[in-house]
VOBA-1610 file (N, C-alpha, C; in pm, whole numbers, padded with zeros to 5 digits, always signed):
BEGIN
Unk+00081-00119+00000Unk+00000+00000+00000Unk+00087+00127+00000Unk+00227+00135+00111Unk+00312+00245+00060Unk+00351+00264-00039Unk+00403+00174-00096Unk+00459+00184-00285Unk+00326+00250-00341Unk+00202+00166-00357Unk+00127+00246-00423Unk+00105+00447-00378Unk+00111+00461-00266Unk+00067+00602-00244Unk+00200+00676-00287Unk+00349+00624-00286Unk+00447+00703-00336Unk+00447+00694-00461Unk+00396+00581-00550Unk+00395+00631-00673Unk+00285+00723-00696Unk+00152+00724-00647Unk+00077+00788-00707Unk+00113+00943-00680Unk+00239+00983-00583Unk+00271+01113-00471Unk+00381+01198-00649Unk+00413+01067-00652Unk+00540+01132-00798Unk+00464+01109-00930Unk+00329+01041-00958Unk+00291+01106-01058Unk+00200+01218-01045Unk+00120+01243-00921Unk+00082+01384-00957Unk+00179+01484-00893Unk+00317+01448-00855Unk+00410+01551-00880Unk+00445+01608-01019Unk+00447+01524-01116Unk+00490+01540-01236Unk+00386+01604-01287Unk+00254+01567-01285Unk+00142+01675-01340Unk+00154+01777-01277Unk+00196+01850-01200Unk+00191+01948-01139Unk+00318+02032-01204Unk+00411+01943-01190Unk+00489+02051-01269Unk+00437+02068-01401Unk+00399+01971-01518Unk+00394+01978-01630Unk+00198+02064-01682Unk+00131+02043-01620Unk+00019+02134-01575Unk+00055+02277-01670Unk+00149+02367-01616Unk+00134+02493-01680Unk+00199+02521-01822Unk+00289+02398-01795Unk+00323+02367-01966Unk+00247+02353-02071Unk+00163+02249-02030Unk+00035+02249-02128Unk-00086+02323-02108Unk-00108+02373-01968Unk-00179+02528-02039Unk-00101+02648-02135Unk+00000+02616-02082Unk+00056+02757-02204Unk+00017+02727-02315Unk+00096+02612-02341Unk+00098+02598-02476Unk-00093+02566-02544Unk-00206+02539-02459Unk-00286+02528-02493Unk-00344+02660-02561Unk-00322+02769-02476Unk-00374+02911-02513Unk-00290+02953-02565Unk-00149+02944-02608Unk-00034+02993-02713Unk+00090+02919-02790Unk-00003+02812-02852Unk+00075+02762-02891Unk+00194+02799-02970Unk+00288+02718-02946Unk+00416+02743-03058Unk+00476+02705-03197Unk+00500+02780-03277Unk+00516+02776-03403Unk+00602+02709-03440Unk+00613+02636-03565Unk+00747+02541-03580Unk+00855+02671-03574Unk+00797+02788-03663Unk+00937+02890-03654Unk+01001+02980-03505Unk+00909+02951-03467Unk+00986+02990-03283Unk+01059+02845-03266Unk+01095+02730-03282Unk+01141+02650-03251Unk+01296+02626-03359Unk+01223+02634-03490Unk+01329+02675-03516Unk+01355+02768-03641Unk+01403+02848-03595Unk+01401+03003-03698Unk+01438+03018-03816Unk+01531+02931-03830Unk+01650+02950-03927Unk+01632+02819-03997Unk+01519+02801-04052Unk+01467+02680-04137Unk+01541+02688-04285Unk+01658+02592-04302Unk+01735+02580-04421Unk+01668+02577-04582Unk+01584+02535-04566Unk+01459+02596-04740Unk+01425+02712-04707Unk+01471+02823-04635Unk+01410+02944-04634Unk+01551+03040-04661Unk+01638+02944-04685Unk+01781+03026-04777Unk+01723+03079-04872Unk+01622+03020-04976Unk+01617+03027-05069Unk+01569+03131-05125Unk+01475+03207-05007Unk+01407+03351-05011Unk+01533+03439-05037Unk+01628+03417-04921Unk+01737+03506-04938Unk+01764+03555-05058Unk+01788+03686-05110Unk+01896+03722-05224Unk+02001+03675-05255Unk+02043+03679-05363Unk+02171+03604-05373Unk+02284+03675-05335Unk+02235+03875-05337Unk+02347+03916-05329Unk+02315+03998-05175Unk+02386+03998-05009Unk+02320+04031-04958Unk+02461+04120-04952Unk+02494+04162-05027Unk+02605+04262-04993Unk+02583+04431-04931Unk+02650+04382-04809Unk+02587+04559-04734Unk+02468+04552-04644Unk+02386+04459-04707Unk+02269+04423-04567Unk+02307+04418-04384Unk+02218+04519-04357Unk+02214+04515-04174Unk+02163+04370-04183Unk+02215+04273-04110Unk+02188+04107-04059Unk+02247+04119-03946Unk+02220+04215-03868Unk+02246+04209-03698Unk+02118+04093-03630Unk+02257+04042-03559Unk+02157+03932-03446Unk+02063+03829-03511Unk+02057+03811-03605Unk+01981+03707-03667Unk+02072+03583-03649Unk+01957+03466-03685Unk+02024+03322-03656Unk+02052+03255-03777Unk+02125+03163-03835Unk+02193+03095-03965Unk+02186+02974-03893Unk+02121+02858-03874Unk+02148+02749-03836Unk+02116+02618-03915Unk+02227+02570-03956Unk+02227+02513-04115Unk+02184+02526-04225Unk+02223+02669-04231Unk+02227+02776-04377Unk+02344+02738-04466Unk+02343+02730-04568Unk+02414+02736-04729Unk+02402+02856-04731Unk+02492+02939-04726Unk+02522+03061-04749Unk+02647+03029-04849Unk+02666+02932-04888Unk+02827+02895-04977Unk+02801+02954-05105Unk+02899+03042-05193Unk+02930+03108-05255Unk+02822+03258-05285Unk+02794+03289-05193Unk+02733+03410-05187Unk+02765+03549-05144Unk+02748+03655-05194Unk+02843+03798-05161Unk+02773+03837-05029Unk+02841+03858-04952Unk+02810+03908-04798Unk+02900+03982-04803Unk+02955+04082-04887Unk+03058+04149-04847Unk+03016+04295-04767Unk+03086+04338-04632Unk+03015+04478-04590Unk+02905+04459-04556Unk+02892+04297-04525Unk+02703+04293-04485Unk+02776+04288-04317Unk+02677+04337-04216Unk+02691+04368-04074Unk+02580+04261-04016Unk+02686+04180-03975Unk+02669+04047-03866Unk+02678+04028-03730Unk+02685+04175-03686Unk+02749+04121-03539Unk+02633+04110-03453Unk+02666+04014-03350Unk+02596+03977-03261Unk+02516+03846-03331Unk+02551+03814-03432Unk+02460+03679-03539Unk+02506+03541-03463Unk+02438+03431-03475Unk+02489+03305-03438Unk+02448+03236-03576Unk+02563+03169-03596Unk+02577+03039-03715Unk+02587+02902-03645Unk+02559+02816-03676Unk+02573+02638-03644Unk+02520+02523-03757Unk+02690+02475-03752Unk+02655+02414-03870Unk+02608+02450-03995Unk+02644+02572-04012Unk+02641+02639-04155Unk+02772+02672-04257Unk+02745+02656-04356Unk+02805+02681-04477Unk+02835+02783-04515Unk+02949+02844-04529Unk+03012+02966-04589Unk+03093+02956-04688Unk+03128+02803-04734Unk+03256+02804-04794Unk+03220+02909-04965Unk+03344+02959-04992Unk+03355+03030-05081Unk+03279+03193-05145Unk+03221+03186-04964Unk+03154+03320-04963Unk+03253+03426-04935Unk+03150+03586-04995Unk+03243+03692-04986Unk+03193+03740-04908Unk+03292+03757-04739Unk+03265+03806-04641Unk+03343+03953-04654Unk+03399+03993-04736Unk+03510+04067-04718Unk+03482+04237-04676Unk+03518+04282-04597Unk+03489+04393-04516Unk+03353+04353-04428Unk+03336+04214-04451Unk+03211+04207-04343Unk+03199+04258-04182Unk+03113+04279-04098Unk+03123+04251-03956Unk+03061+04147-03888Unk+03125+04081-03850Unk+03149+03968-03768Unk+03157+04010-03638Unk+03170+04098-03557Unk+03215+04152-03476Unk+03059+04048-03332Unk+03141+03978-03260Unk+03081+03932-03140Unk+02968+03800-03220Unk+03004+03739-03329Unk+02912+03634-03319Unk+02935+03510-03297Unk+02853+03462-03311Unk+02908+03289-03276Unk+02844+03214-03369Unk+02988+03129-03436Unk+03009+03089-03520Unk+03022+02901-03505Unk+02945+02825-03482Unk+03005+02720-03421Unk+02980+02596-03514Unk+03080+02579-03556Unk+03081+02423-03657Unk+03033+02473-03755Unk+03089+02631-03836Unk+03079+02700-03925Unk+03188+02661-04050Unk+03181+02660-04171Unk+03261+02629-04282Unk+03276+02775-04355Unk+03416+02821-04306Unk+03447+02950-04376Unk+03582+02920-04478Unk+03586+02756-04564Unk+03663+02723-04655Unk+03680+02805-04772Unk+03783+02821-04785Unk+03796+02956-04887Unk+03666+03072-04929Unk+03683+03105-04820Unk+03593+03213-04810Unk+03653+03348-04797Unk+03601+03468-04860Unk+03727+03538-04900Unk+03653+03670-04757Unk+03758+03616-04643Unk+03760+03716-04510Unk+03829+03855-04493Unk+03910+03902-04614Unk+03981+03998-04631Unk+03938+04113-04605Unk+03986+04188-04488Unk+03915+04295-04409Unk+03810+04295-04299Unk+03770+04168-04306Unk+03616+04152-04179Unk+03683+04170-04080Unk+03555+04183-03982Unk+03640+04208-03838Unk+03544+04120-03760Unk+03594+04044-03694Unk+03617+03869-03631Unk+03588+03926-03477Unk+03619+04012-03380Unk+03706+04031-03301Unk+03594+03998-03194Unk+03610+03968-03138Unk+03499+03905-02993Unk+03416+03754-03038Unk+03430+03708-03172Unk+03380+03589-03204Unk+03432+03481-03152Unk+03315+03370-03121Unk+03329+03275-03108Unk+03302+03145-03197Unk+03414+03096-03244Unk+03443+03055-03369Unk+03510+02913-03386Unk+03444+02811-03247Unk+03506+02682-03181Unk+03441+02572-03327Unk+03515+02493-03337Unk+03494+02398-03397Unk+03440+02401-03566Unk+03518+02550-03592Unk+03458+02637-03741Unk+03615+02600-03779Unk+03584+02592-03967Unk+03719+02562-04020Unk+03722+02687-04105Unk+03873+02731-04159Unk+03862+02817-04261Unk+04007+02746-04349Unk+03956+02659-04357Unk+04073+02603-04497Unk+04087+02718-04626Unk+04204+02766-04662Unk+04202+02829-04758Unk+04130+02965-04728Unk+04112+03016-04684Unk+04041+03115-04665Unk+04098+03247-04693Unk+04037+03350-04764Unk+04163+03509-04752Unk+04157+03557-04595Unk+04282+03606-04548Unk+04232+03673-04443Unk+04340+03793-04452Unk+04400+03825-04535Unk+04429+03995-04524Unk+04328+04030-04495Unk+04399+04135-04344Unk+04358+04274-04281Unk+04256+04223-04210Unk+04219+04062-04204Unk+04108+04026-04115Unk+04107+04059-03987Unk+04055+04111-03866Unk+04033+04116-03766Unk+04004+04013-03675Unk+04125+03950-03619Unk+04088+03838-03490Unk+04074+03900-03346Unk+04090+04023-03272Unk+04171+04059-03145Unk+04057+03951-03102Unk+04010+03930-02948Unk+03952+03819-02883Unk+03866+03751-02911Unk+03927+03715-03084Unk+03802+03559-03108Unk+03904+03437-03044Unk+03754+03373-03030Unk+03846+03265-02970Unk+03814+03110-03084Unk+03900+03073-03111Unk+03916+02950-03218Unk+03955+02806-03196Unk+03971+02740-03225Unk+04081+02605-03161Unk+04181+02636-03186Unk+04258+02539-03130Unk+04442+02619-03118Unk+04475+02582-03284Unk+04408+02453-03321Unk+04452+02413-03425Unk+04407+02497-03579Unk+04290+02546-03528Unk+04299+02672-03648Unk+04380+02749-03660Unk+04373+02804-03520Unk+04443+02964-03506Unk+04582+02938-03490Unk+04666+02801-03515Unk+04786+02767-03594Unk+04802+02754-03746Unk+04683+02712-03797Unk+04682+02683-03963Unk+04658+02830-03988Unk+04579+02904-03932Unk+04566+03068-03957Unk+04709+03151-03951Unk+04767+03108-03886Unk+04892+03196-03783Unk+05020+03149-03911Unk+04963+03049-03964Unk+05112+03008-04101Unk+05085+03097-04171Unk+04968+03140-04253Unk+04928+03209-04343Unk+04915+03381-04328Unk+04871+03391-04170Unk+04839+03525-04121Unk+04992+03678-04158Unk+04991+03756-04162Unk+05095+03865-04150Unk+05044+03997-04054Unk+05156+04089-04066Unk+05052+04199-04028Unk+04974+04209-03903Unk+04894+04310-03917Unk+04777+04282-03786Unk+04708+04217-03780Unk+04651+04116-03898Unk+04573+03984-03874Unk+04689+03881-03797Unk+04809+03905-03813Unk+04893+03771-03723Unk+04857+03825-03575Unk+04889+03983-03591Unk+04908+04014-03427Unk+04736+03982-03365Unk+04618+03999-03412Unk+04499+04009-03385Unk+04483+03886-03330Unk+04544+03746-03421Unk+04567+03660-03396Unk+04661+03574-03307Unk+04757+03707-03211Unk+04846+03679-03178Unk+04946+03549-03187Unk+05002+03523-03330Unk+05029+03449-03374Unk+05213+03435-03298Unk+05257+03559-03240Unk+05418+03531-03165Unk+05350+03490-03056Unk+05288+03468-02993Unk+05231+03383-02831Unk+05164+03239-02848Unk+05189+03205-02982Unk+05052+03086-02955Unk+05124+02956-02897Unk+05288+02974-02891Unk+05358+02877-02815Unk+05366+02930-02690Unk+05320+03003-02580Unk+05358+03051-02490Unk+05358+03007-02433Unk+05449+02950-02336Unk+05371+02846-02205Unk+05370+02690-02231Unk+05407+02650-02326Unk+05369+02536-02372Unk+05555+02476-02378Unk+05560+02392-02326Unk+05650+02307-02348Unk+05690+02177-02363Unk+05709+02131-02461Unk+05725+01986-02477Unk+05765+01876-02373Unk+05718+01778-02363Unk+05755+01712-02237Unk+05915+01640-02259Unk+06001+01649-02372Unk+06104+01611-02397Unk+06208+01767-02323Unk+06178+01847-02303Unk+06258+01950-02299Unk+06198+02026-02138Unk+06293+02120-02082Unk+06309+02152-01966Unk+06300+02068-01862Unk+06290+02144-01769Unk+06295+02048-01606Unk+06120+01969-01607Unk+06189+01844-01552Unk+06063+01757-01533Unk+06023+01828-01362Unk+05909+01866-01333Unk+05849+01906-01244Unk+05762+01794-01107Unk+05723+01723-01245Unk+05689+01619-01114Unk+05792+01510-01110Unk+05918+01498-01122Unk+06030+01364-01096Unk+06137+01450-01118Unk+06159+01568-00980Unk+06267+01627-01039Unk+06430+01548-01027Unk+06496+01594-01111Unk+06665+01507-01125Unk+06620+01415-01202Unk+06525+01404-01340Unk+06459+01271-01420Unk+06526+01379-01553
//
């Protein structure tokens, strides 16, 4: 008889929480596009050329944006995932503070954008232009922002701080062993 009254104690716990869930949603329900915004057949509305377009704060989430002019188009504050850029013209774009995550910026021509507060983890830019690009505090994998740092010059190396990206780092063949010292 206890088992029965504790289960019946945790299922109308669970209606109780779940109760105002489904009144909400009874009197307001939700749209597939509040769920998800950035519906990939709705690229297709897009222009082909969005060059110069305000695209502040909007969402790209598995967008084909690949080979399309975005050049001077203003992005900041935008989130991408899992979207496609390769061979787009970002060039003088702003980028400035978005997040970019498991983004494809493969030869995509970045020459002049400004990057700088982006978050840009698990995004590739194989081939990519990046004269005069703007990195100061994006943050990347080390392993980009080494394949970047071969190619980088200039203030895109320093943005990228490409003389620090060994800092601190030392091979375990070289200096003093710390934990077995006299090894």
């Amino acid at each position: 008889m206890a088992s029965l009254i504790s289960s019946l104690k945790r299922s109308l716990t669970r209606l109780l929480i779940l109760l105002p869930v489904i009144v909400g949603l009874t009197f307001n329900p939700v749209s597939v596009g509040a769920l998800y915004p950035s519906d990939p057949s709705s690229v297709d509305s897009l222009d082909t050329s969005l060059h110069g377009q305000n695209l502040q704060n909007t969402e790209y989430v598995k967008y084909d944006l690949s080979g399309r002019d975005l050049g001077e188009a203003n992005f900041s504050g935008s989130f991408f995932s899992v979207s496609n850029l390769q061979d787009a013209n970002l060039s003088g774009a702003n980028l400035q503070n978005v997040i970019a995550y498991a983004t494809r910026f493969d030869n995509a021509d970045l020459s002049g954008a400004n990057l700088s507060g982006a978050e840009l983890l698990k995004s590739r830019f194989d081939g990519a232009e990046i004269d005069g690009t703007n990195f100061t505090d994006a943050v990347l994998d080390r392993s980009q922002q080494k394949a970047l740092c071969d190619r980088a010059t200039g203030s895109t190396a320093e943005s990228l701080k490409c003389g620090s990206i060994s800092d601190g780092y030392v091979p375990a063949s070289e200096g003093e062993n710390k934990f077995n010292p006299g090894t």
